[in-house]
N, C-alpha and C positions, 0 to 999 in steps of 0.2 A: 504493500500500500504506500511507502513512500515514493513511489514513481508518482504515484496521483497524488502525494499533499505536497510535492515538491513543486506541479508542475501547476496548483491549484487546481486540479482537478477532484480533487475532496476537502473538505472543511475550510474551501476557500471563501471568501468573502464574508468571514464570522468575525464579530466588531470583538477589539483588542481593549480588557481591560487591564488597568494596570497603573491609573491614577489612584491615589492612596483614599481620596472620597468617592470614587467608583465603587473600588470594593469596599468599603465600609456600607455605602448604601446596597451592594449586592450580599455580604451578607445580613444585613436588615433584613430585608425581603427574604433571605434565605430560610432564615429562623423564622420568620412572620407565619412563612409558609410549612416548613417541614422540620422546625425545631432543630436544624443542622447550622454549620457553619464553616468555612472553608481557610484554611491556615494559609493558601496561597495568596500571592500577591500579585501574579501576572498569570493571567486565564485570557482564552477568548469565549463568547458564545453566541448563539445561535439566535434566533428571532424571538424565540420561548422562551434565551434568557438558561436556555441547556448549554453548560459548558463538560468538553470531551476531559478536559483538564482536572474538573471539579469530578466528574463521573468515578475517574481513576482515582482520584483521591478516596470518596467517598464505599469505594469498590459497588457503587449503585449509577448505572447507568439509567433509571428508571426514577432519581430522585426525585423531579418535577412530574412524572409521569406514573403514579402509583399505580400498578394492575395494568398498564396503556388504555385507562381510560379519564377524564377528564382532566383533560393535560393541565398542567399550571405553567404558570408565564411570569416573568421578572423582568420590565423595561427600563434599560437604563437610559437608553439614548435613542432619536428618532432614528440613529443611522442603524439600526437593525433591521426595520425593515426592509431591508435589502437583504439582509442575511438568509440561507437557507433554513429549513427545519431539521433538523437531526433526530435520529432513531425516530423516525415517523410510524406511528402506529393508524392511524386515521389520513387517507387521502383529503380532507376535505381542510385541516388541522390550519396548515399554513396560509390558505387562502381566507380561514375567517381572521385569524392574528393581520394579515396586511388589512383586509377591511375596516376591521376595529382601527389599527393605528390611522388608517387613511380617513376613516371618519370623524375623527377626535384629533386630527394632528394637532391644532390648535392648543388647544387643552393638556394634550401629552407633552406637548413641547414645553411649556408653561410649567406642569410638575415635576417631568425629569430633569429642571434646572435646579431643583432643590432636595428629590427624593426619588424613590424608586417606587419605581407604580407596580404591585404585586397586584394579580390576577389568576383564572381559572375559565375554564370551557366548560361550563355544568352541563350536563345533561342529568337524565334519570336513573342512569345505569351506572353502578359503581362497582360493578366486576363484569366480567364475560368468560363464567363460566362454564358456557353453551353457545353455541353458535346462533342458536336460537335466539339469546339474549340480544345480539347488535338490531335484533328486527324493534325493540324496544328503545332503541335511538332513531330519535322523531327529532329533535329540536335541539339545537345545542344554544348554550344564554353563554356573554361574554359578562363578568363580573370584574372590575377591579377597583382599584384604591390604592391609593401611598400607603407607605408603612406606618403614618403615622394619621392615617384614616382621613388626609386632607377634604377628599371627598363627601365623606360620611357626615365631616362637621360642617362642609360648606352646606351638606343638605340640611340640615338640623339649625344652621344658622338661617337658613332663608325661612322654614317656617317658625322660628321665633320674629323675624322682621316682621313676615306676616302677621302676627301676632300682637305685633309693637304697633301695624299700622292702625288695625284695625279693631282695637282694646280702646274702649275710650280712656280706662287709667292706665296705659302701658307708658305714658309720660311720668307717671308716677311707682311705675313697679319697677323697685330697684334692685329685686334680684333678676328681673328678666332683663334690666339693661347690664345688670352684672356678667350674666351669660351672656351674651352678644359678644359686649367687649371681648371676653373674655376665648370667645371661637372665633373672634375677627382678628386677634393675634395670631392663630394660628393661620386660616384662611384668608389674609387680605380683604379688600373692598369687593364684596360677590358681586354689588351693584354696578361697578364697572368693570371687574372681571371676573366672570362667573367661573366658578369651579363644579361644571360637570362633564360627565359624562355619558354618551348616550346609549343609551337602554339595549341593544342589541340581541335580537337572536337569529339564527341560522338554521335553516331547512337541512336535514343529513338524510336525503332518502335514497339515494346512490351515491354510492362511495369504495373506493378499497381501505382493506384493512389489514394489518399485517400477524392479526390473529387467527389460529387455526390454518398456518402452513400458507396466508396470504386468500383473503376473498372477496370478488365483485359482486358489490350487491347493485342491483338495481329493480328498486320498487316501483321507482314514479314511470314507470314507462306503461306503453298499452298491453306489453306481453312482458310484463316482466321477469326473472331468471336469477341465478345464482351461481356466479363461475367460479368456481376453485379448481384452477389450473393445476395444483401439485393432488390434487385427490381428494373424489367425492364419501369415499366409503365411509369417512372417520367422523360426519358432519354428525348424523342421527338427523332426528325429526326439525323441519324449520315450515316457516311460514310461508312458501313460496312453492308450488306448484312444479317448476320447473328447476332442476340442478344439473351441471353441466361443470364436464373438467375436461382438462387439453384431451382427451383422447375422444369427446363429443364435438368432432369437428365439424358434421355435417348442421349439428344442432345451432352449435354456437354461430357458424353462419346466417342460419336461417334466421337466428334472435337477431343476428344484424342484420338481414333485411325487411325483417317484418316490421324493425323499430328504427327503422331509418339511418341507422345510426356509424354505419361505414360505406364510403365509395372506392372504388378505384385511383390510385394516385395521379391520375392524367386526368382526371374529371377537371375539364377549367384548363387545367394548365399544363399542357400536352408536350408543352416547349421544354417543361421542366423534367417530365416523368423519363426519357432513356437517362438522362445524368444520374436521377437518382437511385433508378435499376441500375443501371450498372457498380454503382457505389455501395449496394448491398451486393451485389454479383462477389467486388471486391472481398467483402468481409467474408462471404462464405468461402471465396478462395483460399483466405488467410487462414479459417479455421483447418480448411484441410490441410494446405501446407504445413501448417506448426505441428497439427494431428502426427503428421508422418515427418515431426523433425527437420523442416527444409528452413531453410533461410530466410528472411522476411525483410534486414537491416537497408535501409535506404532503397528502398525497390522505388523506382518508376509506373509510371503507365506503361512503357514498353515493355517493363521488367514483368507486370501482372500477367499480358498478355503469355509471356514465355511459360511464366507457370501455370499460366490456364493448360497452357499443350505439355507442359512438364507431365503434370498429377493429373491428367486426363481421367486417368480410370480412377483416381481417388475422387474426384469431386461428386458431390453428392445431386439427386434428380433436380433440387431445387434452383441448381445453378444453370442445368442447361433451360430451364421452363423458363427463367424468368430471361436468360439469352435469348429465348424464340419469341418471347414479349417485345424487348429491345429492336429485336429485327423487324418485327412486326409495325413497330412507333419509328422508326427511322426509315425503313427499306422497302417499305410497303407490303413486308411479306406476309405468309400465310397467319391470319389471327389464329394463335393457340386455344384451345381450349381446356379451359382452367378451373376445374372443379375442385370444390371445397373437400375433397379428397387430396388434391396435391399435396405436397408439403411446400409448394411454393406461394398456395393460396394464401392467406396473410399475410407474404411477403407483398403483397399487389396490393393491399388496404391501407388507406387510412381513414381516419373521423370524417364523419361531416357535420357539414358544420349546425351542431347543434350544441345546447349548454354542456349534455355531457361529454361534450369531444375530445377534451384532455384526459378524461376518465378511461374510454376508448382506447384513445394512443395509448394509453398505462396497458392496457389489457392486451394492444397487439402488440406490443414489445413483449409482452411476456410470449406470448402465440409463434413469433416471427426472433426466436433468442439468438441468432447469428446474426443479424443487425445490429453491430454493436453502438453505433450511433443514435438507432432510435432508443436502444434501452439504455443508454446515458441520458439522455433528454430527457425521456417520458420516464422511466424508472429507474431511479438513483438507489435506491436500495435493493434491488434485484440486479442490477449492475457491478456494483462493491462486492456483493456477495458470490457473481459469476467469475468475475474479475481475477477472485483470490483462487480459483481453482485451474487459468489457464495455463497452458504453456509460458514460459519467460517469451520466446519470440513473439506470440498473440499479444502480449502485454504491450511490449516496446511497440510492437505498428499498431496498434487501436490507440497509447496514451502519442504519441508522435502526430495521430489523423487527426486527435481531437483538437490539438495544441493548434497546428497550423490551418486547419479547415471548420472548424468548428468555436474555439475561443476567440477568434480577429472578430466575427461576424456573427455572436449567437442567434442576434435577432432576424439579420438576412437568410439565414440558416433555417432556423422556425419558418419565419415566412413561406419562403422555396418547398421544404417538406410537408409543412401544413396549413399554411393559410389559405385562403378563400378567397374568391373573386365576386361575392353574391351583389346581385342588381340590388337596386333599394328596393324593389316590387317583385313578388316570387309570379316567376310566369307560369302561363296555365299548365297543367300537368298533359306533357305526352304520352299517349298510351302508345308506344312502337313496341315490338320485341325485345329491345333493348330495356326497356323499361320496367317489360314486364319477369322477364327472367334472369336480369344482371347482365351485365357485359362478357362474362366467363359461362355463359350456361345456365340453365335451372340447376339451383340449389339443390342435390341431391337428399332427400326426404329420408328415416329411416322407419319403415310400416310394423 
C-alpha cells in the first residue's frame, strides 16, 4: 500500500492536524463523543473527522463508527470537506457529511473558528445484526453541536429572548435577564449572528453497504432487488422479493433494464466509447500478463499491442468481445452480439443517468473487477482490498495509469466515462428494436 499513499492514491487529500488548538479541540470532541483521547500531536483525518493515525493508536479503527452504524463526525475545519470518507460502511455516509457542511457553511465556518462541532448520523438502527435489519434504515437525521453545546444554548437563549419580548414583567425578571447575559457570553449576539443549524434528514433507501461480505440494496425502484455480489446463501430471510449475487447474471441484467438504470457506454457519446474499450481491453491484458509473470514496466501502446499477440492464448473471452465491439464503433464491422451471459457484458455498461447512477457505477465495478480504473473511481474500498492481492507488476502499471491519466484530469476523466449529454426536455420515447430489446440482444430470461 505505500505505492498508493506515496503517490496519493490513498489517504490522500485528508486535512493535517497538528496545530496545538487543533488537537486540543479534537480531542474535546473526542471525549465528548467516545470518552477516548488521543496522546498524538500530528494526525490527519478524514471528512468524519476518522483519523488512520488515531485508529492505530487507539487499536479501534471503528472508534467514530460503533457497530458501522450511525457514524459520528468531528469538524474541525471547512477544509474537510474535501477530504474523503475512510473505512466507509454506508455508500450514502459521505455525501450526507458534504451536504450538511455545504448547507450550514456559514455557521460551520463561524464555530470551527473557536471549537469543534461534534456530530452523528442517527438513524433507528443501532446494530445490524441481520441483514434484514438495514431494510429498517429509512431516514438518517444529521445532529450536531460544539463541544461546548454552542448550539444548544444559542437555542435556549432565543427562547428566553422570546420570553423577554413578550412577558410584560421580563423588564423586571432579573433572573431571566441573568440567564440571557449569562448564554450570551457564551453564544455572542444570536440577533445579529445566529447560531444555528439546520434540521437535516436524508432518505437511505438504496444504498451499498459494507456489511455482510458488501450489499446493494435498492428499494425505491419499480422492481426492486438485493445484490450481494460475494454471496447470497448466508443472507437468511429479508424484505425484498428478489436476491441476486455475481453469479445471477442474467437476473441482475434484467433489474437493469427493467429499472432503467444502465446503458451502453456509446449511448450519446460514441466518439468516446473505442478509447475507453480499448482502455479496459488494456487492463484485462495487464491482468493476464502479470497472471503469467510477463513484464509490464514502461510499456507503450505499441508495447500493449505486442503483448496482445504475445499471451494470445492467455487472454481471457472478454478481451476478444469487447475487441469485436471496438471494431465494430471504429471499422464498421460486424455488430457483436453481446448477451448478459458474456463475461464481457458489464464491461459495455454504465449508469444512466439517473439519481442512483453513482450507486450503479459502484455495483459494475464490482461486476466488471479487471477494470481497474472504474473500481478506483467508483469503489475505493473494493479497490485497496483487490489491490493488496495482485501481482507486484499489476501494481506498478495500474498505480503509474492512474498517476499520469487519471490524477492531471479527475474530472475530464469522470466526465469522458460517465457523464451525460441529456437535452433539457426528455424526447418522446422510440419504440424501434433497439429499444425494445437492448442494443446487445434480448436479455436472456431464466424460466
Amino acid at each position: 500500500m505505500n505505492r498508493l499513499i506515496k503517490h496519493g492514491l490513498m489517504f490522500g487529500n485528508l486535512f493535517h492536524v497538528h496545530a496545538p488548538a487543533l488537537v486540543e479541540r479534537y480531542n474535546r470532541a473526542l471525549h465528548h463523543l467516545t470518552d477516548k483521547r488521543t496522546d498524538l500531536t500530528d494526525f490527519h483525518i478524514d471528512i468524519s473527522g476518522y483519523s488512520p493515525e488515531v485508529g492505530d493508536e487507539l487499536n479501534d479503527h471503528l472508534y467514530l463508527n460503533h457497530q458501522g452504524v450511525n457514524r459520528q463526525f468531528i469538524l474541525l475545519s471547512m477544509e474537510q470537506r474535501t477530504a474523503p470518507l475512510l473505512n466507509m460502511k454506508f455508500s450514502t455516509s459521505r455525501a450526507i457529511l458534504r451536504d450538511f457542511i455545504a448547507q450550514n457553511e456559514a455557521q460551520l465556518f463561524a464555530l470551527t473558528a473557536r471549537d469543534a462541532v461534534a456530530g452523528e448520523l442517527v438513524n433507528s438502527v443501532y446494530d445490524v445484526t441481520t441483514p434484514a435489519r438495514l431494510f429498517d434504515i429509512r431516514r438518517v437525521e444529521v445532529e450536531a453541536d460544539t463541544t461546548g453545546g454552542t448550539v444548544k444554548d444559542a437555542r435556549e437563549l432565543g427562547r428566553l429572548v422570546g420570553r423577554f419580548k413578550n412577558d410584560q414583567d421580563g423588564w423586571f425578571d432579573d433572573v431571566l435577564i441573568a440567564q440571557m447575559i449569562a448564554l450570551a457570553g457564551k453564544t455572542g449576539d444570536i440577533t445579529r449572528n445566529p447560531v444555528k443549524l439546520r434540521s437535516m434528514r436524508f432518505d437511505q433507501r438504496n444504498f451499498w453497504t459494507a456489511h455482510f461480505g458488501g450489499l446493494y440494496v435498492f428499494q425505491d425502484l419499480e422492481h426492486p432487488a438485493l445484490i450481494a455480489p460475494s454471496g447470497k446463501d448466508h443472507l437468511g430471510d429479508v424484505p425484498l422479493r428478489y436476491v441476486f449475487d455475481a453469479q445471477d447474471r442474467n437476473q441482475i441484467a434484467q433489474f437493469f433494464e427493467l429499472n432503467g438504470l444502465a446503458e451502453p457506454i456509446f449511448e450519446g457519446r460514441k466518439d468516446h466509447a473505442a478509447a475507453i474499450l480499448r482502455q479496459k481491453m488494456d487492463f484485462i491484458l495487464v491482468d493476464a500478463v502479470a497472471d503469467q509473470g510477463g513484464d509490464l514496466e514502461g510499456r507503450t501502446r505499441r508495447d500493449m499491442r505486442r503483448l496482445a499477440r504475445e499471451y494470445g492464448s492467455a487472454l481471457p473471452e472478454e478481451f476478444h468481445t469487447l475487441g469485436k465491439l471496438v471494431n465494430w464503433i471504429e471499422d464498421g464491422g460486424k455488430w457483436p452480439l453481446i448477451t448478459s451471459d458474456d463475461p464481457a457484458y458489464f464491461y459495455t455498461l454504465r449508469a444512466s443517468d439517473t439519481k442512483d447512477a453513482a450507486l450503479v457505477n459502484m455495483l459494475l465495478a464490482e461486476l466488471a473487477p479487471k477494470d481497474a480504473r472504474q473500481m478506483f473511481i467508483c469503489h475505493k474500498e473494493l479497490f485497496y482490498r483487490t489491490y493488496a492481492g495482485w501481482p507486484e507488476a499489476k501494481k506498478a502499471y495500474v498505480v503509474d495509469f492512474l498517476v499520469a491519466e487519471y490524477q492531471v484530469d479527475k474530472a475530464g476523466a469522470r466526465d469522458t466515462l460517465f457523464g451525460h449529454d441529456a437535452p433539457m426536455a426528455e424526447p418522446a420515447p422510440v419504440r424501434d428494436i433497439i429499444a425494445q430489446v437492448g442494443p446487445w440482444g434480448a436479455v436472456r430470461r431464466n424460466r
